[in-house]
C-alpha positions, 0 to 999 in steps of 0.5 A: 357738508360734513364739516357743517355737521360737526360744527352744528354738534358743536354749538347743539349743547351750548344751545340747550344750555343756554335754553335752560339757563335763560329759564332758570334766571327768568321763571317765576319759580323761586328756586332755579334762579337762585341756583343759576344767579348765585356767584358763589358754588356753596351758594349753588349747592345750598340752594339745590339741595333746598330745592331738591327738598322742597320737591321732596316734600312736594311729593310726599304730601300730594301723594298722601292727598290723592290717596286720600281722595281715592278712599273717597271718605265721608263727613256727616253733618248734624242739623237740628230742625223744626217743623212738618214731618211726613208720617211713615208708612206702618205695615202690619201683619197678624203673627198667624199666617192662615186659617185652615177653617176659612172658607175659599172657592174650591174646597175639594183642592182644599181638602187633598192639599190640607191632607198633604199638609196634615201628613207631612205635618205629622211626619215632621213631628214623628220624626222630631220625637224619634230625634228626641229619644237619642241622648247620644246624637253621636249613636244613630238608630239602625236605619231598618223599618221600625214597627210600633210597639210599646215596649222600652229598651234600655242599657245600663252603659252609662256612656254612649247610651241609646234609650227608645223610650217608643218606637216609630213607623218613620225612621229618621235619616241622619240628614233629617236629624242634622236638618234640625240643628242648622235651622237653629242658625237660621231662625230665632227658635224660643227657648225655656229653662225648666223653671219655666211654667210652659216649660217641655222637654220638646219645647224647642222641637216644637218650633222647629216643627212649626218652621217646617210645616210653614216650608211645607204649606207654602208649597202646597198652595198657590198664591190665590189659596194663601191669600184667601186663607190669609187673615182680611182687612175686613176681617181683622181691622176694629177701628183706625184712626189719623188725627182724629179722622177715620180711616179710608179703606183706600188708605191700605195697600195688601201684599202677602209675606212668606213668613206672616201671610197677608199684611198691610201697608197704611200711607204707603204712598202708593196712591200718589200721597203721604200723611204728614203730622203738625202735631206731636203728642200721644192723642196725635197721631195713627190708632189702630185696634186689631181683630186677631181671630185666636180661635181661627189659628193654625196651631201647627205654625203659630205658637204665638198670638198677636199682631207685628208691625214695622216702621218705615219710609213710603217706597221701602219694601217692609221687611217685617220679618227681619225689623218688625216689633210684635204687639200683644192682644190685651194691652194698648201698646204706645210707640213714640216715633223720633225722625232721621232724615239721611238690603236685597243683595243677599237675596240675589245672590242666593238666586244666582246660586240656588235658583229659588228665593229665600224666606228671609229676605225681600220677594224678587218678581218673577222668583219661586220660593225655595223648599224645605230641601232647597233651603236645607241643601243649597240656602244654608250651606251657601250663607255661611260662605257670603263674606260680603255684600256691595250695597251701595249707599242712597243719596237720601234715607230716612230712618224712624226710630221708635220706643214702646211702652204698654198699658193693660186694656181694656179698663175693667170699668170699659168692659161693659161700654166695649161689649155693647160697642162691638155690636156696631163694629162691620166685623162679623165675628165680633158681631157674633159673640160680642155679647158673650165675650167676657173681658179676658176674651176681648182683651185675648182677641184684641190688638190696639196700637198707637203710633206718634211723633214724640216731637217735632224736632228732627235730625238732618244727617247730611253726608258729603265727601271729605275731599272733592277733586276742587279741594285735592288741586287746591291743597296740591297747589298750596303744597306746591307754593309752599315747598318750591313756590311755584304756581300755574303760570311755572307750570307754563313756563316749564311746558315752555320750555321742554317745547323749546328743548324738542325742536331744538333738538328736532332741528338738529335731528334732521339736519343731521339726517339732510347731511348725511344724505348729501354725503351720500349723494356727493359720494355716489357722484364721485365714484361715477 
């Protein structure tokens, strides 16, 4: 049995060697039969040398495409197209956020909420004026009670200098005059040179003030009170027209924004339709005309009058605040709409760590606002530390791009026919006083704004991937003909012939292993 072992070592590799030497001279590949075929040893060498580059190169090149496929890159087509185009939805919001004198159910609540109100709101402004005083913010004011008192110190150091030009009963922390500065890096707080004819000292104070009484009102009252005190489509919309036709109160969708208080959505697609346009043109297209109630402002939170408006498709939450445009009162502002067929993220993320959401970004259900300590200890120390946000991108947007353009209004020669038309308008107020106003209150009190396509031709944004897994195995298969000619079918026969290469060597294995048990067994035998 033995010499059988022996013997089939000696004809295993012949074998094997036959195997591969039939391989080389029948594949379909074009380098092994020129290496096994040739008569010549520098044949050989020249032609494996030549394969073996070939296989190189190969390599090289389908490694660059699979790592090109796996940064999934994107290429965007333009198309230029012509026809309908669906109308988006406008939202608008007045800048005032509430009317303190509007009457709502429950007046007594009212009351000792708005005295809350009105004691913080001074409170914040004693503290700003306590923070003005302090030309060195470097030296802080003792931290003692204060009492007041009309008297001025002074020194005549002329660095490091503390001057209180009057004393206050609130005497502010050091956290409470830092407070100030990091809400500067949260909102866009107006600024004014001293050539400015509104120009003050404590101008920038003021707004920063009104952000803060805008945090301290939304905690004091519930949902139901902002809503109420918030301006009503009753109250605010004069005239509104698409196409020529009137507007349908059914036409408007309400929600309330944290920043502006009650808006309004016209063709939010809500109600299961859209508005679409034929026409382009500035006489087509969606007319608004607003009453802004100027003398009902919160002069503690609105230092600016007029109305905000956003474009933007049916579906998308409206994130005024972040992307509206404002519209003054006593000017017919135009915006001409161009069409582009082709983020909450943050907002989830400040949940997860400060239990509360944010002012400036969207509403999440179910999520309370944040207060002005929550915001100030916990929002704005944790936004300077988000590197990023994975947001990833829709399969189908659309983008509305917009220019504006003003004109004054009303005409001086309208005054007279825009008086006797505000009699019939349903807004009480206007009913009222209609016949006193005088054209610069008109044009302080009213907000028109039309909304048009400029033209019909609109760009398709089409993103698609650079390269599919279709396109990865063609241009691997033509890299793979092209340095070592081979296709699918070589592939075959190379699986052929490892199959080949294992059961002749399995068959080996075990004949072997059969043989040394017979060994075995005849030993045993012997010995007995």
């Amino acid at each position: 049995m033995s010499n059988n072992i022996e013997s089939e070592k000696k004809t295993l590799a012949p074998k094997l060697k036959g195997v591969v030497q039939s391989f080389s001279e029948s594949t379909s590949a074009h380098g092994p039969p020129k290496i096994v075929g040739h008569k010549y040893l520098i044949g050989k060498i020249f032609w494996l040398l030549l394969f073996i580059t070939g296989l190189c190169t190969f390599t090289y090149f389908s490694a660059k495409l699979i790592s090109q496929y796996n940064r999934h890159e994107m290429t965007t087509d333009v198309q230029v197209e012509y026809g309908a185009i669906k109308f988006p939805a406008v939202t608008f919001c007045n800048i005032n956020q509430f009317q303190p004198y509007k009457y709502c159910p429950r007046p007594d609540a009212w009351y000792e909420k708005m005295a809350a109100y009105w004691t913080t709101a001074e409170a914040i402004s004693t503290t700003s004026r306590t923070k003005e005083t302090i030309t060195d913010t470097n030296t802080l004011p003792p931290t003692s009670n204060m009492t007041h008192s009309n008297s001025t110190l002074s020194t005549n150091s002329t660095d490091n200098t503390l001057v209180r030009k009057r004393r206050y009963a609130v005497t502010p922390s050091e956290e409470e005059i830092t407070a100030f500065e990091e809400l500067e890096k949260i909102y866009s707080l107006p600024t004014f040179s001293p050539d400015h004819p509104g120009y003050q000292l404590d101008t920038e104070l003021m707004a920063q003030q009104r952000v803060l009484r805008s945090y301290t009102l939304v905690q004091l009252l519930t949902q139901e009170e902002l809503v109420c005190r918030g301006h009503s489509l009753e109250d605010m919309l004069v005239d509104c027209t698409f196409h020529g036709e009137k507007c349908k109160t059914t036409d408007f969708y309400q929600f309330y924004d944290r920043r502006f208080g009650n808006c309004f959505t016209y063709n939010s697609g809500l109600n299961g339709s859209y508005e679409e346009t034929k026409q382009a043109g500035q006489s087509i297209g969606l007319s608004l005309t607003l009453f802004i109630d100027q003398a009902n402002y919160d002069p503690h939170s609105s230092y600016r009058a007029g109305a905000t408006f956003l474009l933007h498709p049916q579906g998308e939450f409206p994130q005024i605040a972040e992307k509206g445009f404002k519209a003054a009162p006593g000017f017919q502002t135009s915006v001409a709409i161009s069409y582009g067929c082709y983020m909450t993220c943050i907002q989830r993320q400040i949940v997860e760590k400060c239990g509360c959401l944010s002012m400036q970004y969207a509403p999440i259900p179910g999520e309370v606002i944040c207060d002005y300590y929550q915001y100030y200890h916990c929002v704005v120390n944790f936004k300077t530390d988000i590197d990023s946000c994975s947001c990833p991108l829709p399969c189908q947007e659309s983008q509305y791009h917009h220019s504006i353009s003003f004109s004054e209004w009303p005409a001086i020669n309208f005054e007279d026919f825009w008086r006797s038309a505000m009699r019939m308008i349903g807004v009480k107020s206007i009913q009222q006083g209609a016949a006193t106003w005088t054209r610069e209150r008109i044009r302080s009190e009213l907000v028109t704004v039309d909304f048009y396509f400029e033209s019909l031709n609109y760009n398709v944004y089409i993103q698609r991937a650079s390269m599919t897994l279709e396109d990865l195995i063609g241009s691997i298969g033509g890299h793979l003909g092209l340095w070592i000619g081979m296709s699918i079918i070589s592939f075959m026969e190379v699986f052929e012939l490892i199959v080949i290469l294992f059961a002749a060597c399995g068959k080996f294995i075990h004949r072997k292993r059969t043989g040394r048990s017979a060994d075995v067994e005849t030993k045993m035998d012997s010995e007995l």
